[in-house]
Backbone as ProteinMPNN parsed JSONL, in Angstrom:
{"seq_chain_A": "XXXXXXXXXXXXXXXXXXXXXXXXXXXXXXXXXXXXXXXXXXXXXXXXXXXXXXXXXXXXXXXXXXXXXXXXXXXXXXXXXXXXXXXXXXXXXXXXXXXXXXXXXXXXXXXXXXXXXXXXXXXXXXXXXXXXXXXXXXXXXXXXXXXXXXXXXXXXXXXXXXXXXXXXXXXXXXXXXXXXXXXXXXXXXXXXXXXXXXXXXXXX", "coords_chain_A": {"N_chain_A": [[-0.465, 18.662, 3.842], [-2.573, 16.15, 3.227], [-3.892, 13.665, 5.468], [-5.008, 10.16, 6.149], [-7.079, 10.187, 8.917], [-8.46, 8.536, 10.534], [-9.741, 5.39, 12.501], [-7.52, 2.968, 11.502], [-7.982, 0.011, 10.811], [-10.702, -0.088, 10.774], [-11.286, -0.973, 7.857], [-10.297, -3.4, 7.694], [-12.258, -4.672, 9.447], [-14.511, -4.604, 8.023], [-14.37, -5.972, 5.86], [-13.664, -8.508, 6.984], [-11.452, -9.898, 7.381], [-7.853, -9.838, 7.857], [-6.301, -7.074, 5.898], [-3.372, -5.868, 6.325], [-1.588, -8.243, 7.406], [-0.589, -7.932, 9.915], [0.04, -8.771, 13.124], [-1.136, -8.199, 15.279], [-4.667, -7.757, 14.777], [-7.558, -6.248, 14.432], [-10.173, -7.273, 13.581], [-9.099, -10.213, 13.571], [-10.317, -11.202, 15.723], [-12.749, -10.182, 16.139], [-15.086, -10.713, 13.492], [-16.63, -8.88, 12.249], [-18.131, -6.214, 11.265], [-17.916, -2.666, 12.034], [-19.367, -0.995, 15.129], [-22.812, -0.62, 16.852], [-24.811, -2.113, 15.488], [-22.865, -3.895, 14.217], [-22.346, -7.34, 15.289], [-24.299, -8.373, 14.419], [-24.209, -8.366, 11.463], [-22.89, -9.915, 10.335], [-23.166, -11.69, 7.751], [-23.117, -9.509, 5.942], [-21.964, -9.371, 3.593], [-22.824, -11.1, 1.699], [-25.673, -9.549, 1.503], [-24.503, -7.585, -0.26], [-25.276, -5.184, -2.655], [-24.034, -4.781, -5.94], [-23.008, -2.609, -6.466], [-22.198, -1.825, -3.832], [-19.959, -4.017, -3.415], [-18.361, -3.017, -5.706], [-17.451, -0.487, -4.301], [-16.303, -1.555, -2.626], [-14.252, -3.146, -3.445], [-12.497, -0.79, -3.929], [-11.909, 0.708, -1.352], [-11.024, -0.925, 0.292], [-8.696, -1.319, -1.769], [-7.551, 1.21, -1.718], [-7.295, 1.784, 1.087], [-5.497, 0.071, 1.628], [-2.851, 0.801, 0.388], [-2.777, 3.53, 1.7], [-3.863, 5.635, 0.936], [-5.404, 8.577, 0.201], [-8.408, 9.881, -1.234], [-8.863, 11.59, -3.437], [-6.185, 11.418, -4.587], [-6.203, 8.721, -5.409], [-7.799, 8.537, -7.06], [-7.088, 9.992, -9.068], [-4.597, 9.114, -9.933], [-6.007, 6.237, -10.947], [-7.078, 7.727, -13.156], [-4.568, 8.391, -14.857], [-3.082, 5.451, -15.101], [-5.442, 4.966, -17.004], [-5.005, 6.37, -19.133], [-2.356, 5.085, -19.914], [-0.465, 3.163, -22.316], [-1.734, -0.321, -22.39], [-3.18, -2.92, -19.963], [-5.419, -1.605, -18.168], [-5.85, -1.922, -15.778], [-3.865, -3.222, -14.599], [-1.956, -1.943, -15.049], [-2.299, 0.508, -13.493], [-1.8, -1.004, -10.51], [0.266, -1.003, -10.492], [1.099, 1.336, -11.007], [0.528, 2.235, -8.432], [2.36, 0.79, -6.984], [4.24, 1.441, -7.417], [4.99, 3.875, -6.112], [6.836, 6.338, -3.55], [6.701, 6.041, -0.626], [5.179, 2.932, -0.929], [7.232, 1.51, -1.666], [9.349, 1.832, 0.286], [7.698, 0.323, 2.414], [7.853, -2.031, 1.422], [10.318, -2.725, 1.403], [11.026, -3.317, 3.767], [12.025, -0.969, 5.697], [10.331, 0.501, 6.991], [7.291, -0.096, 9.241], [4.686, -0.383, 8.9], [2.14, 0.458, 6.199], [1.915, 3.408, 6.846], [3.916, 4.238, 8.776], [5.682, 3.96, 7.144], [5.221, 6.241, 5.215], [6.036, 8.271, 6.996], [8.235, 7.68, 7.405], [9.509, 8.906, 4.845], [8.308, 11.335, 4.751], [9.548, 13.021, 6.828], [12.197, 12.937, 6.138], [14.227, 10.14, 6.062], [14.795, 9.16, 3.86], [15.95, 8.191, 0.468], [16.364, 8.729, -2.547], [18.346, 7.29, -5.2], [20.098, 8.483, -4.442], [19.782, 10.965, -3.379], [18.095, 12.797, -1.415], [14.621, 12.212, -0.45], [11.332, 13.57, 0.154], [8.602, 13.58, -0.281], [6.042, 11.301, -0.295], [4.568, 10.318, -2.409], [6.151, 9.968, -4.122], [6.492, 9.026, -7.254], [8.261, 6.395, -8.644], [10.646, 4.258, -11.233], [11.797, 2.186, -13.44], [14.753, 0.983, -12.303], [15.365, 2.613, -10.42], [16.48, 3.498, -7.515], [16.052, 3.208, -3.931], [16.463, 4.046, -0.818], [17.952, 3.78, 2.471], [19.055, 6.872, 4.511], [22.078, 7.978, 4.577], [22.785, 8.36, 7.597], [23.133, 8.002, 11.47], [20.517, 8.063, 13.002], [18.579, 7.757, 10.807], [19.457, 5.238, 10.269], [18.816, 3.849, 11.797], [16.536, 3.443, 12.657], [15.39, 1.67, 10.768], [16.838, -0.483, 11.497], [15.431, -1.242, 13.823], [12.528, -1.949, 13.0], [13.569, -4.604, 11.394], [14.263, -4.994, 8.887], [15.891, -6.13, 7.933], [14.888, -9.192, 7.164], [12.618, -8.959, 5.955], [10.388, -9.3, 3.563], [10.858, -9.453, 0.632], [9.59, -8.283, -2.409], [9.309, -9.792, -5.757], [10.403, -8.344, -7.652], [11.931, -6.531, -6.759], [15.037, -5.869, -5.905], [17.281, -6.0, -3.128], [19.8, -5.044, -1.041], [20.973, -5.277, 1.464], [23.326, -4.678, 3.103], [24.23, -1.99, 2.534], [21.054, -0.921, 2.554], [19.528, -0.776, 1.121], [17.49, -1.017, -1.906], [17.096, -1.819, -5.16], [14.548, -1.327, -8.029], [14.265, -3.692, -10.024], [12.818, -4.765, -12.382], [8.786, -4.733, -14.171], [6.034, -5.45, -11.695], [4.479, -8.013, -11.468], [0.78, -9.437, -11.843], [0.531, -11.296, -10.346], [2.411, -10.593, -8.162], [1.188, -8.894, -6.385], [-1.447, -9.03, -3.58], [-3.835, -11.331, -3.226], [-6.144, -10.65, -2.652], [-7.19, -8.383, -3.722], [-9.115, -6.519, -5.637], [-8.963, -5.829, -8.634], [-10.447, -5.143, -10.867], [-13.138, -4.851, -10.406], [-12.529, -1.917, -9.424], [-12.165, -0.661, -11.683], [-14.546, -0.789, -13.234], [-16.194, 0.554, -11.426], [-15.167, 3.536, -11.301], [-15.957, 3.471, -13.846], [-18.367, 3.777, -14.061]], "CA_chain_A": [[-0.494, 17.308, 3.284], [-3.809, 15.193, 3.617], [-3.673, 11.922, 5.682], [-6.256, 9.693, 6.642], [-6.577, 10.064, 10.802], [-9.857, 7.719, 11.247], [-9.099, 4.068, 12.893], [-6.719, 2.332, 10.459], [-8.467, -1.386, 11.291], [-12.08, -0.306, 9.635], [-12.021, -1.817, 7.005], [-10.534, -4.983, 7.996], [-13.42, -5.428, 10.223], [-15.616, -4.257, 7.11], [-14.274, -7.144, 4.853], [-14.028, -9.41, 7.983], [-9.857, -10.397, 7.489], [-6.513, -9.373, 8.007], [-5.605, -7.225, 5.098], [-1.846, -6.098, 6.264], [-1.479, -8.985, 7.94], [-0.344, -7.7, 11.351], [-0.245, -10.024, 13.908], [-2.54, -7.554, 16.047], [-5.554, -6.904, 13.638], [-8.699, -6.442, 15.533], [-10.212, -8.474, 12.356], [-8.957, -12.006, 14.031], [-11.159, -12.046, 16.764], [-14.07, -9.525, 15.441], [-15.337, -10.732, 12.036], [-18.116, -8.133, 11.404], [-18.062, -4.704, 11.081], [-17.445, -1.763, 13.55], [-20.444, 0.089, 15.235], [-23.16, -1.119, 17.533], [-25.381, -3.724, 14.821], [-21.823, -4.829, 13.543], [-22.327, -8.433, 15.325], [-25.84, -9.076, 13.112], [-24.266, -8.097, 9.949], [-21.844, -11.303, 9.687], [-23.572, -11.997, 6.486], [-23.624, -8.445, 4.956], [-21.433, -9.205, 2.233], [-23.786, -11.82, 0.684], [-26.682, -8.733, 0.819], [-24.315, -6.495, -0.933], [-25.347, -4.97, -3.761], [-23.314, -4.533, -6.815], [-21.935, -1.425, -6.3], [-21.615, -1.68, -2.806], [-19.564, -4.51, -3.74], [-17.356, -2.723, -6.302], [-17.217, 0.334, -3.72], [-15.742, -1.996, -1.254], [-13.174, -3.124, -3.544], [-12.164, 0.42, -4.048], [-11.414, 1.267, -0.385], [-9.742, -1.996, 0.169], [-7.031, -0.647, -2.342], [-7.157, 2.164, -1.227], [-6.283, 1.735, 2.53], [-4.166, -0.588, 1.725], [-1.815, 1.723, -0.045], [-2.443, 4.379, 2.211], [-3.807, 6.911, 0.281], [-7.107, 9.716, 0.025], [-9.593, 9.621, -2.348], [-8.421, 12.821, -4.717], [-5.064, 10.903, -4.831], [-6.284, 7.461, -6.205], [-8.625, 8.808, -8.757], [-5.364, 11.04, -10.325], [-3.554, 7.659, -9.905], [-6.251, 6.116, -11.798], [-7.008, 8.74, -14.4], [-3.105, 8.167, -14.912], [-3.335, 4.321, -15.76], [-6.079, 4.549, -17.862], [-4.178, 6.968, -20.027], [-1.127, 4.582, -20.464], [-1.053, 1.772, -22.757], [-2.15, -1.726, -21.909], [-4.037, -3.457, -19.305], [-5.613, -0.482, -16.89], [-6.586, -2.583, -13.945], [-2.625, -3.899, -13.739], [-0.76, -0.234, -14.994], [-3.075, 1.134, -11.867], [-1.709, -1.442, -9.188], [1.86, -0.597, -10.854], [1.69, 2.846, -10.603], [0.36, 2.304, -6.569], [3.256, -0.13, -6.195], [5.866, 2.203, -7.653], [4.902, 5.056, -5.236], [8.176, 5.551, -3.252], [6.037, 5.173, 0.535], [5.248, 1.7, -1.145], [8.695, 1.013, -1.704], [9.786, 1.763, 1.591], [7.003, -0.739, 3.341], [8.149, -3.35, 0.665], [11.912, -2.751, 1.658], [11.035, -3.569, 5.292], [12.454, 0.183, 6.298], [8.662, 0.521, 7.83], [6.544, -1.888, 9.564], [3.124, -0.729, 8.065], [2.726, 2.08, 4.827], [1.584, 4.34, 7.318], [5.117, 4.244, 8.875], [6.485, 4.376, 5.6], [4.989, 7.782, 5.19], [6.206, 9.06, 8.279], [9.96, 7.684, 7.271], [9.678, 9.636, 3.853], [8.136, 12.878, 5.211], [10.774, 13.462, 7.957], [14.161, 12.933, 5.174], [14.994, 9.492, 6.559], [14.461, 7.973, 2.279], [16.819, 8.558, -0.394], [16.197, 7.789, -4.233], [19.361, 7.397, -6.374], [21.259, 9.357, -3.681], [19.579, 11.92, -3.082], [16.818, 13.032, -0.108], [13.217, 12.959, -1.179], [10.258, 13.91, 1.001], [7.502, 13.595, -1.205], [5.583, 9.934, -0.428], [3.62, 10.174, -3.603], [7.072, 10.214, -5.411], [6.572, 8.214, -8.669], [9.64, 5.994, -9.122], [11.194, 4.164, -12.074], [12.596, 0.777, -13.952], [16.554, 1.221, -12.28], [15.98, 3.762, -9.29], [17.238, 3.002, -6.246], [15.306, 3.43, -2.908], [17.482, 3.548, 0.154], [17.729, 4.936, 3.887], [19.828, 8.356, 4.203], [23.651, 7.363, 5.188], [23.205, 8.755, 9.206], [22.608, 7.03, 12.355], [18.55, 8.248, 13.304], [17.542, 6.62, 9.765], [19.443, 3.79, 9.918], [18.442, 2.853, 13.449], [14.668, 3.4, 12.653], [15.232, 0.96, 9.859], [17.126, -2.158, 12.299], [14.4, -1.6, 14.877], [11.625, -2.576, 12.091], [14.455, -5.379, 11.314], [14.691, -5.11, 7.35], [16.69, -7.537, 7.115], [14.194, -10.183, 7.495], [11.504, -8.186, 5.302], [9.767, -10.771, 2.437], [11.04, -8.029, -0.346], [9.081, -8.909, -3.788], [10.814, -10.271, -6.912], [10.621, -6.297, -8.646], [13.272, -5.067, -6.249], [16.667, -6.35, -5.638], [17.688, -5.344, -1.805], [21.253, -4.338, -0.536], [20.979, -5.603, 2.723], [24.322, -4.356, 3.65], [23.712, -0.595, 1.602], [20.335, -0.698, 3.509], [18.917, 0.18, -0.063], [16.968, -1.413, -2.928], [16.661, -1.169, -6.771], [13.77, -1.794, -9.017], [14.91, -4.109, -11.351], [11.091, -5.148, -12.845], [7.876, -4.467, -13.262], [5.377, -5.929, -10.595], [3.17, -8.434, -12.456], [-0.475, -9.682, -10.883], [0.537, -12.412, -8.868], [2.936, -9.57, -7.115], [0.181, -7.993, -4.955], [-2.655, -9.918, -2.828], [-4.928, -12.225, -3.792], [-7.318, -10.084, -2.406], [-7.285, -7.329, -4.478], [-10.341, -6.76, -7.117], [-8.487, -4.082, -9.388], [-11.503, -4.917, -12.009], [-14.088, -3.722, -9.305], [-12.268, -0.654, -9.352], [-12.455, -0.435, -12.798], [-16.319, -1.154, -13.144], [-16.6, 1.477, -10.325], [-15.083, 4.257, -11.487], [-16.319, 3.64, -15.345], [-19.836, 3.845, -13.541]], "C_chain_A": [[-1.652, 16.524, 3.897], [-3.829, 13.928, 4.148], [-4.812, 11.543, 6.471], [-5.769, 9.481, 8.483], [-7.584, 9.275, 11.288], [-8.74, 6.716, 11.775], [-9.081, 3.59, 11.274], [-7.798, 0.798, 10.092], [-9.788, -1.275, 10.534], [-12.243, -0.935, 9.074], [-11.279, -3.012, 6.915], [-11.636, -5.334, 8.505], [-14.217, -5.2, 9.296], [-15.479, -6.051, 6.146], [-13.925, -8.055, 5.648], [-12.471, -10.299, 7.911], [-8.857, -9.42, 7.447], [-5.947, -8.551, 7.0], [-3.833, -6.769, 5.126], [-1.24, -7.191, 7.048], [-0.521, -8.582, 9.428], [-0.648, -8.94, 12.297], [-1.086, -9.47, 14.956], [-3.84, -7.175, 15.19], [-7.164, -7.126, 14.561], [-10.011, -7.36, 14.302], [-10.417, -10.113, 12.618], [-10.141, -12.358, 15.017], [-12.661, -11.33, 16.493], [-14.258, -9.773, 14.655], [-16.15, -10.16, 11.833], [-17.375, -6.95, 11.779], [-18.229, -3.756, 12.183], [-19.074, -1.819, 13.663], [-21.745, -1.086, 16.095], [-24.24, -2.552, 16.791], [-23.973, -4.237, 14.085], [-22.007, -6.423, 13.527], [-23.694, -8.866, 14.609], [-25.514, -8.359, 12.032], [-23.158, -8.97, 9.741], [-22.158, -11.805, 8.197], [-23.738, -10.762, 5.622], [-22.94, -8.685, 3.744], [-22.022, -9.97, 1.739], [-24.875, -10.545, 0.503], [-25.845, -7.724, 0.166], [-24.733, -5.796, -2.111], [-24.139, -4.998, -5.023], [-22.312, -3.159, -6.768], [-21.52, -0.96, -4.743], [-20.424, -2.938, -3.141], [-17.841, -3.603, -4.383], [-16.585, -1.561, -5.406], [-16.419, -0.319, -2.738], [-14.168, -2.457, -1.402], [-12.071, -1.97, -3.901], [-11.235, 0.916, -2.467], [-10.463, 0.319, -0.034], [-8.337, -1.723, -0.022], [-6.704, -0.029, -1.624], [-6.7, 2.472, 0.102], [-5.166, 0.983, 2.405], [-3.209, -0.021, 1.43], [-1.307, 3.356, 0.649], [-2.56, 5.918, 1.716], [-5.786, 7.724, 0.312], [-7.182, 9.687, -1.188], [-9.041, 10.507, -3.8], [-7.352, 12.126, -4.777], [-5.047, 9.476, -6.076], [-7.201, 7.378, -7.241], [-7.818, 9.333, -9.694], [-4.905, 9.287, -10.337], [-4.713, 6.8, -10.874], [-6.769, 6.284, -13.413], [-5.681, 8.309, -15.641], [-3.27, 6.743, -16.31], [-4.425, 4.206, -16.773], [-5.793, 5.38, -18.984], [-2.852, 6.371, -20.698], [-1.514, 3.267, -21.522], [-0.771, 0.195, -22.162], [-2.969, -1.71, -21.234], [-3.942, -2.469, -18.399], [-5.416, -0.876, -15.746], [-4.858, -2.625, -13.538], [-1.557, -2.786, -14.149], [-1.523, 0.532, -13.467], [-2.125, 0.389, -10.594], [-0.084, -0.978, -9.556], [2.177, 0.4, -10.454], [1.539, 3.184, -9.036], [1.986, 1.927, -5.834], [4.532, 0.9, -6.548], [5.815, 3.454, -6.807], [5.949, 4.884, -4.156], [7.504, 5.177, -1.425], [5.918, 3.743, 0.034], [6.468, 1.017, -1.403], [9.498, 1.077, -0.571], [9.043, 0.663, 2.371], [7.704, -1.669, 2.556], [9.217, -4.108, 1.116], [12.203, -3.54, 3.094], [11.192, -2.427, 6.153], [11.027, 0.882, 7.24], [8.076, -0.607, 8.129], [4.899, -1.737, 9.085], [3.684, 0.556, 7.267], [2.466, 2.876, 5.587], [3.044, 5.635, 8.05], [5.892, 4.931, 8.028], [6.577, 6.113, 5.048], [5.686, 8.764, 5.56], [7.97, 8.973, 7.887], [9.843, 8.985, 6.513], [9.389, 11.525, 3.989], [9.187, 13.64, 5.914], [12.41, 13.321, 7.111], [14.722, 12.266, 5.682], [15.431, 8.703, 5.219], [15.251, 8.974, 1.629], [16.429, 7.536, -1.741], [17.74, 8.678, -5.235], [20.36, 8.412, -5.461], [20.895, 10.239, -3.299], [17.974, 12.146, -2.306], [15.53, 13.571, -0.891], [12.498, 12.63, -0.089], [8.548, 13.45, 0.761], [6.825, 11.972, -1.345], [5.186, 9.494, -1.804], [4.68, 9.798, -4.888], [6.744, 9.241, -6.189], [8.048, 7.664, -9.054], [9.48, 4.811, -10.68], [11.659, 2.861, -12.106], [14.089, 1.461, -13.574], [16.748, 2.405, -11.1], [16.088, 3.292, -8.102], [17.141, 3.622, -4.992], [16.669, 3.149, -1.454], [17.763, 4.182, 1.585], [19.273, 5.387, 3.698], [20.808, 7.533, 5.55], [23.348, 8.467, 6.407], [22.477, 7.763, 9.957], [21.296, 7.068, 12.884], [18.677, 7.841, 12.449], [17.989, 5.202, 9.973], [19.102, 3.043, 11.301], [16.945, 2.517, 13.489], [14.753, 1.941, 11.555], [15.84, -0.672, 10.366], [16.085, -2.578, 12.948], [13.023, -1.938, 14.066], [12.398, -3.952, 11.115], [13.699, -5.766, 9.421], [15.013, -5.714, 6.699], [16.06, -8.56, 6.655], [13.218, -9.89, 6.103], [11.72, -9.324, 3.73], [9.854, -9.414, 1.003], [10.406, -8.905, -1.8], [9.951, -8.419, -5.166], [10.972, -8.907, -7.508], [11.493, -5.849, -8.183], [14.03, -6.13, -5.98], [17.57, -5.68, -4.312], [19.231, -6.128, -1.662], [20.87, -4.187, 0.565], [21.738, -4.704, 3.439], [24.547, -2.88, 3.326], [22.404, -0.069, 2.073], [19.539, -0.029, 2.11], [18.145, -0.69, -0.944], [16.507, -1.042, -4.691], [15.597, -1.934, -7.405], [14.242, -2.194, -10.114], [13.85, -4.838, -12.724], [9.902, -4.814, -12.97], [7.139, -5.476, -12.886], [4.059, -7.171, -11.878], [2.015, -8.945, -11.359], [0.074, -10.745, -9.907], [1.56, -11.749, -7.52], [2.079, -9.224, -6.093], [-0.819, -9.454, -4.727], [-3.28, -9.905, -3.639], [-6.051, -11.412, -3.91], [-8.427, -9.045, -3.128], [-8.208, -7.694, -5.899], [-10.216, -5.685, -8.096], [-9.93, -4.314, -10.376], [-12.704, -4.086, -11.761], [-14.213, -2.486, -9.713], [-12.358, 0.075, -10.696], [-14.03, -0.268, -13.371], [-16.361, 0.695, -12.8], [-16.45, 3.286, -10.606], [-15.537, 4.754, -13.103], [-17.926, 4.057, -14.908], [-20.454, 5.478, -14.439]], "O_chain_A": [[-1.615, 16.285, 5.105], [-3.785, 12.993, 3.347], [-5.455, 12.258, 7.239], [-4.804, 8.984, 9.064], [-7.693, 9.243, 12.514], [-7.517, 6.832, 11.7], [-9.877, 3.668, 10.339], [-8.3, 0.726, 8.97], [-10.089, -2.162, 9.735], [-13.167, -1.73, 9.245], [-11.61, -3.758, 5.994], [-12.136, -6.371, 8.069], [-15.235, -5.773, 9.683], [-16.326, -6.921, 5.946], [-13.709, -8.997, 4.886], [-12.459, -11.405, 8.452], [-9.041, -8.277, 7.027], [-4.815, -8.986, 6.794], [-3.068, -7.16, 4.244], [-0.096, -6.894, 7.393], [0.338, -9.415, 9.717], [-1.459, -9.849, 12.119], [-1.792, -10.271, 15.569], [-3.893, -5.966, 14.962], [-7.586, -8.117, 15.157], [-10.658, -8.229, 14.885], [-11.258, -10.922, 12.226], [-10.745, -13.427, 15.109], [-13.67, -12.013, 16.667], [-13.508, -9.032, 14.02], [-16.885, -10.732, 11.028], [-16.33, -6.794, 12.411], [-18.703, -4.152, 13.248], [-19.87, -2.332, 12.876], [-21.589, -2.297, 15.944], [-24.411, -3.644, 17.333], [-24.166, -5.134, 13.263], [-21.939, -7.04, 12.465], [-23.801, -10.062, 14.338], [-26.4, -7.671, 11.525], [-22.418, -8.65, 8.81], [-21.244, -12.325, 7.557], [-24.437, -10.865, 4.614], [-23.412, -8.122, 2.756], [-21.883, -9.612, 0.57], [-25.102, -10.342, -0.689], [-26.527, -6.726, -0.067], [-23.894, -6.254, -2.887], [-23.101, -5.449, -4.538], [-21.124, -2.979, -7.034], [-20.762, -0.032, -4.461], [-19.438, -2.218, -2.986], [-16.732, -3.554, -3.851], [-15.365, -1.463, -5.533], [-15.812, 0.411, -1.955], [-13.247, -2.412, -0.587], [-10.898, -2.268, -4.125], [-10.1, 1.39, -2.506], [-9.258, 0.569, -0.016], [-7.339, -1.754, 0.698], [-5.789, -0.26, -0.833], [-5.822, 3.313, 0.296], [-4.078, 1.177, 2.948], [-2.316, -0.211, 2.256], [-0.317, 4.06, 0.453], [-1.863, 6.916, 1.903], [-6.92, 7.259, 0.427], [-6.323, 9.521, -2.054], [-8.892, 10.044, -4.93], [-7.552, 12.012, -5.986], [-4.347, 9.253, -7.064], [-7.383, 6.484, -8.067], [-7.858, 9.149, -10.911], [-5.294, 8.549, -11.241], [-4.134, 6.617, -11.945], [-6.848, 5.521, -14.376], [-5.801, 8.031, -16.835], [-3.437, 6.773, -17.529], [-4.311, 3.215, -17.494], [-6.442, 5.062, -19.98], [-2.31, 6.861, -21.688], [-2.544, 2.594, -21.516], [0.246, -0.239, -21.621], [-3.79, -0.803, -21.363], [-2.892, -2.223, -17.804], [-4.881, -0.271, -14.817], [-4.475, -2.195, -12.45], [-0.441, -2.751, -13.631], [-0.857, 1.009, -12.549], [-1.717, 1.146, -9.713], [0.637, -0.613, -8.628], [3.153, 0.655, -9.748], [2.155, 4.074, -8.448], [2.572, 2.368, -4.845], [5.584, 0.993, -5.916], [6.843, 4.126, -6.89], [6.176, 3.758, -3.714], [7.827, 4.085, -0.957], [6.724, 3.064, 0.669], [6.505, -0.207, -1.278], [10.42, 0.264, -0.503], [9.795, -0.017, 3.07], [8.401, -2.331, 3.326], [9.344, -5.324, 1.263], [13.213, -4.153, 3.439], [10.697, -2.512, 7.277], [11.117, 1.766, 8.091], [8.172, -1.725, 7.623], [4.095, -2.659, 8.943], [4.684, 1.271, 7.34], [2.917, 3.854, 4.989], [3.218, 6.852, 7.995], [6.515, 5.992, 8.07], [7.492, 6.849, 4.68], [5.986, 9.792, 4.953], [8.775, 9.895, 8.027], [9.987, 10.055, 7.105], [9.979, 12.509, 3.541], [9.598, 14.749, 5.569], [13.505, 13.614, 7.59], [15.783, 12.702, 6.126], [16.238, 7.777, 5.289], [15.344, 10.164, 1.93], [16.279, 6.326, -1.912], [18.022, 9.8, -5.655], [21.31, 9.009, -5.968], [21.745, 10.744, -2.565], [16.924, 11.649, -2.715], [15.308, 14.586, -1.553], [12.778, 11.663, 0.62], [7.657, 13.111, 1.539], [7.037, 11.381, -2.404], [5.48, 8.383, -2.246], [4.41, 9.489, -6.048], [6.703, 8.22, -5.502], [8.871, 8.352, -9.657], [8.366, 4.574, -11.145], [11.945, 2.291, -11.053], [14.593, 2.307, -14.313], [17.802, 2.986, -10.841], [15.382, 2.297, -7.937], [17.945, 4.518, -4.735], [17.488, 2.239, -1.323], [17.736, 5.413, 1.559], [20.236, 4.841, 3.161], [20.601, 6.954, 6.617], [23.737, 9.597, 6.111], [21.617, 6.973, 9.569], [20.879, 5.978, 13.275], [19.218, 6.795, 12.806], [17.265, 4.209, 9.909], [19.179, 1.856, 11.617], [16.341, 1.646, 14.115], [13.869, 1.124, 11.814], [15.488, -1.739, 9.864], [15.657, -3.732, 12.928], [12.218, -2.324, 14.914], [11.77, -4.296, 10.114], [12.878, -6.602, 9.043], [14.83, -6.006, 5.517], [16.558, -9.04, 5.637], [13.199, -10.769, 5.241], [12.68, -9.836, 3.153], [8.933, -8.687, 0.631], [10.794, -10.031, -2.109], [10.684, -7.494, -5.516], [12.13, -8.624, -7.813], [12.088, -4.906, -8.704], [13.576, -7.266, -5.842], [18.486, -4.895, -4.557], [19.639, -7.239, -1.999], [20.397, -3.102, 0.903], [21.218, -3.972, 4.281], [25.328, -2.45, 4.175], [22.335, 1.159, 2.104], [19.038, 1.095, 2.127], [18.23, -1.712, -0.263], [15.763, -0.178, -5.156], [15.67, -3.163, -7.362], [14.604, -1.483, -11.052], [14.263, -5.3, -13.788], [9.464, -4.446, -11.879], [7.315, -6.527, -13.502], [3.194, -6.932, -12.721], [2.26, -8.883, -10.155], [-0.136, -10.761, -8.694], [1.567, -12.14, -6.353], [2.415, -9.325, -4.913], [-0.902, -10.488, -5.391], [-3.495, -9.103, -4.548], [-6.803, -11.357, -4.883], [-9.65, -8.905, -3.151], [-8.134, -8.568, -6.763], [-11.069, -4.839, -8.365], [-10.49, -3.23, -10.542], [-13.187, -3.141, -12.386], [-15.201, -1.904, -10.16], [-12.602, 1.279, -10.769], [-14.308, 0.737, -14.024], [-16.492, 1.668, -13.543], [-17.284, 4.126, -10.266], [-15.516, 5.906, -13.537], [-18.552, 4.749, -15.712], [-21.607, 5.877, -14.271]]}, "name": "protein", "num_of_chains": 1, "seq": "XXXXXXXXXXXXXXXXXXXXXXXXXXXXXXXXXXXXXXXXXXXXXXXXXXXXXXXXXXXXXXXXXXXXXXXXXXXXXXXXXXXXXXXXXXXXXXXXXXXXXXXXXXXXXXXXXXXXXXXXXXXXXXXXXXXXXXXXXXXXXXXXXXXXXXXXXXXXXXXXXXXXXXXXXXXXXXXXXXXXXXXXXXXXXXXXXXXXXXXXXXXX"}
């Protein structure tokens, strides 16, 4: 299974903010970019070009969700095969990935986490133990940590309860579970996000 092992933080310091909002992000107090001319490139994103530009909103996504390159080109191949609006069936089909449904839930404290729940058989969809991060879930399926005491203890100590769950899912606090009862519309995900970019970018 392929996972990204560089430093996580990159490309906050590339786009010069916070994007999982961690309250440690090396981002807050560095605003330029890694590497030894990082502090004289505070202004690189005004010389960007155009396709460094669209390339930037590409990785963006893409760390943010936690995923490699051969993954989020199938994922957008995907969306631009369904009907309607590409740019917002793309962030749908990211957001319905069941790792993204676990960070959402609170049951992880970053997607990276999330991963790590789902790999190890601490995640359950509709009752039953899935492994598979990439899983593709559904309008009505039901995300939820596996009835023993290791999952559900990993899931207090990232305190769940608390977790800012978005209007698409419907959490079972007390069940320690969540159902998709929606789908995700644009004002769901960050501001930040330039799905059109990505669109541009890969039409290139």
């Amino acid at each position: 299974m392929a996972t990204y092992r560089g430093r996580k933080t990159d490309i906050c310091r590339k786009v010069g903010y916070n994007i999982w909002g961690q309250a440690k992000c090396p981002s807050q107090k560095r605003q330029y970019p890694t590497g030894q001319h990082g502090p004289l490139a505070r202004d690189f994103n005004r010389r960007m070009s155009e396709y460094g530009e669209q390339l930037l909103a590409k990785q963006v996504i893409r760390r943010y969700y936690g995923m490699m390159e051969k993954q989020f080109r199938a994922t957008f191949t995907k969306a631009q095969r369904m009907r309607g609006n590409a740019s917002l069936n793309f962030l749908r089909l990211l957001e319905f990935r069941l790792q993204t449904a676990v960070y959402r839930l609170g049951y992880a404290r970053t997607i990276f986490q999330a991963r790590q729940l789902v790999s190890h058989k601490h995640v359950t969809v509709n009752g039953k133990v899935v492994n598979i991060a990439s899983y593709s879930l559904k309008m009505g399926d039901v995300v939820g940590i596996r009835d023993r005491e290791a999952s559900k203890k990993i899931a207090r100590a990232n305190g769940f309860e608390g977790a800012a769950v978005p209007a698409y899912m419907d959490a079972d606090v007390a069940s320690m579970s969540g159902k998709i009862v929606a789908l995700p519309e644009r004002e769901d995900f960050p501001d930040f996000f330039e799905e059109q970019k990505v669109v541009e970018f890969y039409a290139r």
